[in-house]
C-alpha positions as CSV (number, residue, x, y, z in Angstrom):
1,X,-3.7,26.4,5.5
2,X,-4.7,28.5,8.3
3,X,-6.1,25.6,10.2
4,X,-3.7,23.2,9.7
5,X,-5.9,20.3,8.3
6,X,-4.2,20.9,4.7
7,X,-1.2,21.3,2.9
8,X,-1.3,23.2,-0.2
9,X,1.7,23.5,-2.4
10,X,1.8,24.6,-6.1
11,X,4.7,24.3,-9.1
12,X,6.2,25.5,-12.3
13,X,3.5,24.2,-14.5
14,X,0.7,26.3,-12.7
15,X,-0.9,23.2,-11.0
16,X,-1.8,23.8,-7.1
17,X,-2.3,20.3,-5.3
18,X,-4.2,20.2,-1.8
19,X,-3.1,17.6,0.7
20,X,-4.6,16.2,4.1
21,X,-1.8,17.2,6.6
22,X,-3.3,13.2,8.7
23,X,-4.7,11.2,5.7
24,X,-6.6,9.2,7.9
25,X,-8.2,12.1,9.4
26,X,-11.7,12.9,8.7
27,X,-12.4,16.8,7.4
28,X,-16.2,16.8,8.1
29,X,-17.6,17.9,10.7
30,X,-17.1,15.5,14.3
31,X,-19.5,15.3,16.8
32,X,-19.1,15.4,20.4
33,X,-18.3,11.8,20.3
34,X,-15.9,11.7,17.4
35,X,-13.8,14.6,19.1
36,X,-13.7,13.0,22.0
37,X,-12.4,9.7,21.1
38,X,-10.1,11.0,18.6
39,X,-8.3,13.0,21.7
40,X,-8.3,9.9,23.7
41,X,-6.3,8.0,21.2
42,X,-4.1,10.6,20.6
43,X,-3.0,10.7,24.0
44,X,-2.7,7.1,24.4
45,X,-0.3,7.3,21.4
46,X,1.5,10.5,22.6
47,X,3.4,8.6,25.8
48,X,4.4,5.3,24.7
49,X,5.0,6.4,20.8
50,X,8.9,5.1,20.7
51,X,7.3,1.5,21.0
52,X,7.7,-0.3,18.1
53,X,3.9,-1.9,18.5
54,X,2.6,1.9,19.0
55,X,4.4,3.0,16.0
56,X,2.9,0.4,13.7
57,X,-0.2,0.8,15.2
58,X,0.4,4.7,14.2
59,X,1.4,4.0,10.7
60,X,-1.6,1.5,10.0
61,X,-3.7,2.4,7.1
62,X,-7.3,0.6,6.5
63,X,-8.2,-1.6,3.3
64,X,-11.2,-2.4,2.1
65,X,-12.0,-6.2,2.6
66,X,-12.9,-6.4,-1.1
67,X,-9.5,-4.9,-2.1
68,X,-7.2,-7.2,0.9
69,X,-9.0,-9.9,-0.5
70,X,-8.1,-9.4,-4.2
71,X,-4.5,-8.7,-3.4
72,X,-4.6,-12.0,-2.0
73,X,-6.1,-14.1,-4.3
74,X,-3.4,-12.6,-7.0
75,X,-0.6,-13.3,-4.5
76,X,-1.9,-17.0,-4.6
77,X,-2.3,-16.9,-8.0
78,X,1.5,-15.6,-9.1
79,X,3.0,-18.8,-6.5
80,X,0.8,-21.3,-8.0
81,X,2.3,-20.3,-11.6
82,X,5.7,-20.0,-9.8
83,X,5.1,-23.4,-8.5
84,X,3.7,-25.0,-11.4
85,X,6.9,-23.9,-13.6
86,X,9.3,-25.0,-11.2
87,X,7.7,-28.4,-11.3
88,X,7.6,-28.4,-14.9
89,X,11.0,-27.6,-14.6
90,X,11.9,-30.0,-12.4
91,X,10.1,-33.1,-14.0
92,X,11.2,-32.7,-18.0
93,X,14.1,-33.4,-19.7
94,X,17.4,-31.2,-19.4
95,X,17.1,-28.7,-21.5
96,X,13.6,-29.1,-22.9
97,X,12.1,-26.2,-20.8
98,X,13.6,-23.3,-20.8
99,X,13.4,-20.3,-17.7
100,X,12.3,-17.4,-19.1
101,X,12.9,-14.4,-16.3
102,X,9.8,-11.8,-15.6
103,X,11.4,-9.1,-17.0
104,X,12.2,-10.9,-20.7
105,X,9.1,-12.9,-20.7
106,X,6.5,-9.6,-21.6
107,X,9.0,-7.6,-24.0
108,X,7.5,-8.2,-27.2
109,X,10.2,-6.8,-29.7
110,X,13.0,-5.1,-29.5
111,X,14.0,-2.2,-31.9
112,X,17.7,-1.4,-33.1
């Protein structure tokens, strides 16, 4: 766009998709304030930004608590499952429990 806050690009099937050209930036309008703290940290960025901590930093992207917190309680979930079947596993008889991988374990038929 003319202002260079979007990106607007379009294709074969006649659908036109509108981008943010900084996804974290904000497209309302800033106040005096806003403007003048988003210029300070882009110049903090702008001299040191080869640093590997200043590109991180860069590159960081917020998450909702609710959401980071979710992602983790399914993380801890999926070990404690990995855990349990490796102890089961581990304490039966040879041969008794069988290791089914991720992949084969939710294909439910297979057609010829």
């Amino acid at each position: 766009t003319s202002n260079s806050k979007c990106i607007t690009c379009g294709s074969d099937e006649m659908d036109i998709c509108l981008w943010k050209a900084n996804a974290s930036e904000k497209l309302d309008v800033l106040t005096s304030r806003e403007e003048v703290a988003k210029g300070y940290s882009q110049k903090l960025k702008e001299k040191p930004q080869h640093h590997p901590h200043i590109k991180h930093v860069a590159h960081h992207r917020y998450l909702p608590k609710s959401i980071y917190t979710q992602i983790q309680e399914q993380h801890t979930i999926k070990e404690a499952g990995q855990q349990k079947e490796g102890n089961r596993f581990k304490h039966s008889k040879p041969g008794s429990v069988l290791i089914v991988s991720d992949k084969k374990e939710y294909i439910v038929t297979v057609l010829k």
